[in-house]
DRENSE-184451 format. One record per residue (C-alpha): x, y, z; residue in three letters. Coordinates in steps of 0.2 Angstrom, whole numbers, padded with zeros to 4 digits, always signed. Each point is the difference from the previous one (the first is absolute). Layout:
<rs>
XYZala;...
</rs>
This chain:
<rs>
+0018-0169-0015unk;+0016-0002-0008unk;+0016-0009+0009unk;+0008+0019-0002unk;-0011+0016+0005unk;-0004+0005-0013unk;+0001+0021-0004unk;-0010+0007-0011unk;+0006+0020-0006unk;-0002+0012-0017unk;+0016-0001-0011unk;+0005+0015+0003unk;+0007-0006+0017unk;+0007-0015-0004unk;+0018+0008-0003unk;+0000+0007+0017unk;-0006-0015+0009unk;+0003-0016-0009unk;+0021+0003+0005unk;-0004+0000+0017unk;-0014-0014+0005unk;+0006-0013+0011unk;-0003-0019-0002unk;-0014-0008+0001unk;-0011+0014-0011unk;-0007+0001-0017unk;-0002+0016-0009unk;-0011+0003-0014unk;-0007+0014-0009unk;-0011+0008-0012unk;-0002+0014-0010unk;-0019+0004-0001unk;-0019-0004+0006unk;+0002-0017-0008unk;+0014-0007+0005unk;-0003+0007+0018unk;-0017-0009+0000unk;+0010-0016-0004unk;+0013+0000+0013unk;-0009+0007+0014unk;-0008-0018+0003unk;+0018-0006+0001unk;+0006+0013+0012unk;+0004-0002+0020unk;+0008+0017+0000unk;-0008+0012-0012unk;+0006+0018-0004unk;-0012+0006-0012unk;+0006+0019-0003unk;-0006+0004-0018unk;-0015+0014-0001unk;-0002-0003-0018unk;-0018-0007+0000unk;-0004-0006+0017unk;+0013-0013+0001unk;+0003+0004+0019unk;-0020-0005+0003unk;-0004-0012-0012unk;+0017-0010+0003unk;-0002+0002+0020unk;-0016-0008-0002unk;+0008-0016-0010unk;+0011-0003+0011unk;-0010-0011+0009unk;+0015-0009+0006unk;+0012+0012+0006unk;+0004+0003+0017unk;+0009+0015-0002unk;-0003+0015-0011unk;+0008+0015-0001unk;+0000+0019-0006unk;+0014+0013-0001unk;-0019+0012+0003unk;-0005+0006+0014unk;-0020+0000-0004unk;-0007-0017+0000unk;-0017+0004-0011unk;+0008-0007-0017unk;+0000-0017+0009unk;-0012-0015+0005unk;+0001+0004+0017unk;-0015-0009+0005unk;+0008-0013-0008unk;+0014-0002+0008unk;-0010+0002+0017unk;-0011-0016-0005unk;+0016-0008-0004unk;+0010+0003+0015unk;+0015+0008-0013unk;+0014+0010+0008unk;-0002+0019-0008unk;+0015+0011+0000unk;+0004+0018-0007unk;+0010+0014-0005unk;-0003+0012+0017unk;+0014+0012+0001unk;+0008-0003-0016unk;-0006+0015-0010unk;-0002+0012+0016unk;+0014+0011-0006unk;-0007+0004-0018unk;-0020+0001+0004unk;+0005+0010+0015unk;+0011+0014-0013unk;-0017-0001-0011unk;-0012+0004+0015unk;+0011+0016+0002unk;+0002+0005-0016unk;-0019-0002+0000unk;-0002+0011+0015unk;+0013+0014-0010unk;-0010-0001-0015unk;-0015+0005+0010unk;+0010+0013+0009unk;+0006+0009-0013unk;-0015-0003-0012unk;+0015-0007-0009unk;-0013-0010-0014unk;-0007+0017-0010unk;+0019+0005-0001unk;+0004-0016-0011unk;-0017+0001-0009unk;+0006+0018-0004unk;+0019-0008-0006unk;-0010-0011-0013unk;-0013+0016-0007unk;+0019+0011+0000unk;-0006+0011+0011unk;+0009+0009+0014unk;-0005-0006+0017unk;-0009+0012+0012unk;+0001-0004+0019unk;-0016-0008+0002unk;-0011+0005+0016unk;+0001-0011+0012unk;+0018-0003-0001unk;+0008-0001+0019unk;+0016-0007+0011unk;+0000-0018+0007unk;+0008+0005+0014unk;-0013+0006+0015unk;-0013-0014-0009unk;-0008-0013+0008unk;-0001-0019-0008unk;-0012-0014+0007unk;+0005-0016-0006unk;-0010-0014-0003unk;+0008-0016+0005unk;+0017+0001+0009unk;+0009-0015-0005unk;+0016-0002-0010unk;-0004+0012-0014unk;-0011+0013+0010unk;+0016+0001+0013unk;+0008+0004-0016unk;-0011+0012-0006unk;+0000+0007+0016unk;+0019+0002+0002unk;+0003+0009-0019unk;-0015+0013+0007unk;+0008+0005+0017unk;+0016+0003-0010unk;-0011+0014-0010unk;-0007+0008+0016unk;-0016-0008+0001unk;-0008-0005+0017unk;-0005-0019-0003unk;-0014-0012+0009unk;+0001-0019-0003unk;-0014-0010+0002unk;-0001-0019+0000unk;-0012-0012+0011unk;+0009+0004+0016unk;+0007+0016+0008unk;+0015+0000+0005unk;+0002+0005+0020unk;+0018+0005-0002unk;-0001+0012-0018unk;-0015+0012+0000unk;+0003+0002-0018unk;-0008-0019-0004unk;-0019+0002+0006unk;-0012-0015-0002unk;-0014-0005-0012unk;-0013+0007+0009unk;+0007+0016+0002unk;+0004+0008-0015unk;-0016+0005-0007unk;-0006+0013+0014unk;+0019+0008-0004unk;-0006+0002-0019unk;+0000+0018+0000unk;+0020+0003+0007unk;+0009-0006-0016unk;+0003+0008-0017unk;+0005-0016-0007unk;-0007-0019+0002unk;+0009-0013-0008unk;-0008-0017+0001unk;+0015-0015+0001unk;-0012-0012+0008unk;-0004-0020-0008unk;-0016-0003-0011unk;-0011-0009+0010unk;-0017-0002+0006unk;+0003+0011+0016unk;+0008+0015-0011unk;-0013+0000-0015unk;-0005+0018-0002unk;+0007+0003+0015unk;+0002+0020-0006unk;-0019+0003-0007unk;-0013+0017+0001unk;+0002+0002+0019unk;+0018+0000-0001unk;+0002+0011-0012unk;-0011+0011+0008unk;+0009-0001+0017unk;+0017+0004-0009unk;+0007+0018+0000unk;-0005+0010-0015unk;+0014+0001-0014unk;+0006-0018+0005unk;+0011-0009-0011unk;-0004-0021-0001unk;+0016-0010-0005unk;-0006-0020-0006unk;+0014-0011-0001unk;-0009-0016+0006unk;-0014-0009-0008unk;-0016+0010-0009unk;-0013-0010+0013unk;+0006+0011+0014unk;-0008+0018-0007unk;-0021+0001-0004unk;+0006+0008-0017unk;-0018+0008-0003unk;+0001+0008+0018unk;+0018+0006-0005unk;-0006+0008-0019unk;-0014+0010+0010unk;+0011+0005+0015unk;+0014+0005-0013unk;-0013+0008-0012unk;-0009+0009+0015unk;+0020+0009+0003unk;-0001-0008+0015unk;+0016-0012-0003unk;+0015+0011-0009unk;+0005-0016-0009unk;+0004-0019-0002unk;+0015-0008-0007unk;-0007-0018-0002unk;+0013-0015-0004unk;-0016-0012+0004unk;-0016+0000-0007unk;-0014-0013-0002unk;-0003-0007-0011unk;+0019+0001-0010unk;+0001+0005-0013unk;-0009+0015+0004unk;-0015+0002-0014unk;+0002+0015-0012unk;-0018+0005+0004unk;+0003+0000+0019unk;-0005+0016+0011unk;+0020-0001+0009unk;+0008+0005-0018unk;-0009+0016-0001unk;-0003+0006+0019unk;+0013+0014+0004unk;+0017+0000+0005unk;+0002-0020+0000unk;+0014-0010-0006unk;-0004-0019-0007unk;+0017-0007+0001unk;-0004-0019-0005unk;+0006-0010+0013unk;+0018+0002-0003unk;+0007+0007+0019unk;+0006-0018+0000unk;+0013+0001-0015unk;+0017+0005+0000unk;+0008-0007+0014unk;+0016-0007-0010unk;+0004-0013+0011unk;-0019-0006+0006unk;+0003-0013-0010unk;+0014-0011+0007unk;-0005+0007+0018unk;-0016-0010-0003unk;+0012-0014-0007unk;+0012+0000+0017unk;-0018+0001+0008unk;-0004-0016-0007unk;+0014-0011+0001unk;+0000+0004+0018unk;-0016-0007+0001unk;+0005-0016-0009unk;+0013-0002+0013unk;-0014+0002+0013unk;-0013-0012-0010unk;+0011-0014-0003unk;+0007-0002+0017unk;-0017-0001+0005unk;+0000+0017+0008unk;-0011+0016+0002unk;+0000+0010-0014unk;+0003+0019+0002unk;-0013+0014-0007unk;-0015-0012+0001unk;-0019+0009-0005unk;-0010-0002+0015unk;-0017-0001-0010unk;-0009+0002+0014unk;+0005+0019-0001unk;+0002-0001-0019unk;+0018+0005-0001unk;
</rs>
C-alpha cells in the first residue's frame, strides 16, 4: 500500500470530491473497464459506481487490496461480495439515499395499476381517445402489503397512506408497538386482504422467489403486483400464468431477471404488465452529492480509525 490511502472513483466524481479530500489521501480515477481494472489493485478505498459493463463486479473483484469499498446502491449483487468476505474488506452502501424517489415510483406504479392508466397512453400513441378501462378504481379504502419495511418501504408506505390506503409493513421482526409492521412469518397467511403487494425487500438468498404459484394463489383476485426491488424476488413463470389465468389484475415491474428483459420473454406479452427497466432509481437531482456528503463522512470516520456508518452486514446480505 501506498504512504497516502489511496481512493480509487469514476471521473465523473472527481469534481465533486477531489476539493474536499483531507491529507493524507490519493485520488485517482478512470473512465472505463480498462482503466478501472488497473487501478483497482492500487486502491485502499474503492468506489466503483459505473454500470457500464460490469465495472462494479469485475473491479470489486481486483481489488484485492482495498480495505474499503464503497457504492452510492443499495443492492450489493453487482459486487464481489464473496470476495470481500474472504478478504475481510469493509462494504459500505447507499441505504436511504434514493428512498424518496423509488418510493414516488412504487406509487405511481400502484396508480398506474389503479386506474389501468397504461392502455390510456398506449391509446395516446395510436390517436385514439381513451375509454375508462374496466377495472379502473379509487386508492383510497385499498389495502397495500409491503414487502420489506426499511427505509424505502416506510417511504412507500408513507406516500400510500396519504392516498387512503390501509398499509401492512413487513420485515424480519414485528414490531410490538405498530400493528401496522407484522413479521416474516406472517404475512403469507394474510395474502388474500390486500389489493396491492409491493415487494421493497433486498435480493438475497432468503427472498428468491419469495412471491411464486402459491402466493399468487393465496392473493385476492384482481390484485395488483408493484416490483421495485430486484427480479430474483418473483418466480416470473408462476406470475405469467397467475396473471394470464386473470387471477392477478396486473404487474408493474421495475425488476426483472435477467435485465435486460429478452424480447422473446413471456412478461412482455402477459396482460396488463408494465416493464419499466429498472429506472425507479433515477431522478433523484441531488442523489448524487448526498452519496458524496455520505462519503466524506465516512472518510473522516476511516481515517481516524473509526467505525464506519451504513456498513453491509453480509451475513444478511444488505
Amino acid at each position: 500500500m501506498a504512504d497516502k490511502a489511496v481512493i480509487v472513483i469514476p471521473e465523473h466524481l472527481r469534481h465533486m470530491l477531489e476539493p474536499r479530500l483531507p491529507e493524507g489521501v490519493e485520488l485517482r480515477t478512470f473512465t472505463g473497464m480498462e482503466e478501472a481494472l488497473a487501478l483497482a489493485p492500487e486502491a485502499e478505498i474503492g468506489w466503483f459506481e459505473q454500470f457500464e459493463g460490469g465495472v462494479m463486479f469485475k473491479a470489486s473483484a481486483a481489488a484485492e487490496n482495498a480495505k474499503w469499498i464503497n457504492t452510492a446502491g443499495v443492492g450489493i449483487d453487482a459486487f464481489r461480495t464473496d470476495l470481500m468476505i474472504e478478504r475481510g474488506q469493509i462494504f459500505t452502501n447507499g441505504v436511504g439515499l434514493r428512498s424518496d424517489t423509488i418510493a414516488d415510483f412504487a406509487v405511481l406504479g400502484v396508480l398506474t395499476l389503479s386506474r389501468r392508466f397504461a392502455p390510456v397512453l398506449r391509446a395516446h400513441d395510436r390517436r385514439e381517445w381513451a375509454r375508462a378501462e374496466k377495472g379502473s378504481r379509487q386508492l383510497a379504502g385499498s389495502r397495500a402489503l409491503i414487502l420489506g419495511y426499511g427505509s424505502i418501504g416506510r417511504a412507500i408506505g408513507d406516500r400510500l397512506r396519504a392516498f387512503g390506503v390501509e398499509v401492512i409493513g413487513v420485515r424480519r421482526s414485528p414490531d410490538d408497538g405498530d400493528p401496522s409492521v407484522i413479521g416474516a412469518e406472517s404475512w403469507r397467511a394474510r395474502l388474500s386482504e390486500f389489493d396491492w403487494v409491493v415487494i421493497a425487500a433486498p435480493g438475497t438468498a432468503e427472498t428468491k422467489h419469495m412471491l411464486g404459484a402459491a402466493e399468487f394463489a393465496a392473493m385476492k383476485s384482481g390484485c395488483g403486483i408493484v416490483n421495485i426491488a430486484r427480479g430474483s424476488l418473483i418466480d416470473q413463470a408462476a406470475l405469467v400464468e397467475a396473471l394470464e389465468s386473470g387471477h392477478l389484475g396486473g404487474a408493474v415491474l421495475d425488476a426483472t431477471t435477467p435485465e435486460p428483459l429478452p424480447a422473446d420473454d413471456p412478461l412482455w406479452s402477459a396482460p396488463n404488465v408494465v416493464v419499466t427497466g429498472h429506472i425507479a432509481g433515477h431522478g433523484q437531482s441531488d442523489s448524487t452529492e448526498r452519496a458524496v456528503e455520505r462519503f466524506l463522512i465516512n472518510l473522516d470516520h476511516y481515517l481516524k480509525g473509526e467505525p464506519l456508518e451504513h456498513v453491509v452486514d453480509f451475513s444478511r446480505g444488505y
